[in-house]
C-alpha positions, 0 to 999 in steps of 0.5 A, a space after each residue: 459487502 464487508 467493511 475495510 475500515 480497521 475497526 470491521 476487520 482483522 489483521 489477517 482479514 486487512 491482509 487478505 484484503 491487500 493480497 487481493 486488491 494487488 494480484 500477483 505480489 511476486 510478479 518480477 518488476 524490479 521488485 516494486 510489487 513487494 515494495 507496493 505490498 510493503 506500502 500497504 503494511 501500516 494498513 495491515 498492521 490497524 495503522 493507518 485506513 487504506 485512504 491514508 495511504 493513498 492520499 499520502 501516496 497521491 500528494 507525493 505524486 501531484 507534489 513531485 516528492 516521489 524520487 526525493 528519499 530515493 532515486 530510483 524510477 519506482 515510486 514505491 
């Protein structure tokens, strides 16, 4: 099994990765699924590593902070 880490892949491999891992990215649900990708874009980009972004996502959710930038009912 390969590495996700970013120093074990390439751009386009860490893409293909977050392509994979979300399914069906056009799926028409107010567009949170386009918002879900963009999340995963500093990951793409040899950012920052998947676990990061969950975490960071995670404390927003136990925090409550989800909504404070933005009221809207997605949480991307």
């Amino acid at each position: 099994m390969p590495g996700y880490l970013i120093k074990d892949t390439t751009k386009e491999e860490r893409k293909q990765i977050v392509e994979e891992s979300l399914g069906n990215i056009s799926a028409n649900c107010d567009g949170c699924m386009a918002r879900l990708a963009d999340m995963y874009q500093d990951y793409i980009d040899g950012k920052k590593e998947i676990r990061e972004i969950n975490m960071e996502f995670n404390a927003r959710y136990v925090h409550g902070d989800m909504d404070k930038e933005e009221k809207r009912s997605c949480p991307m």
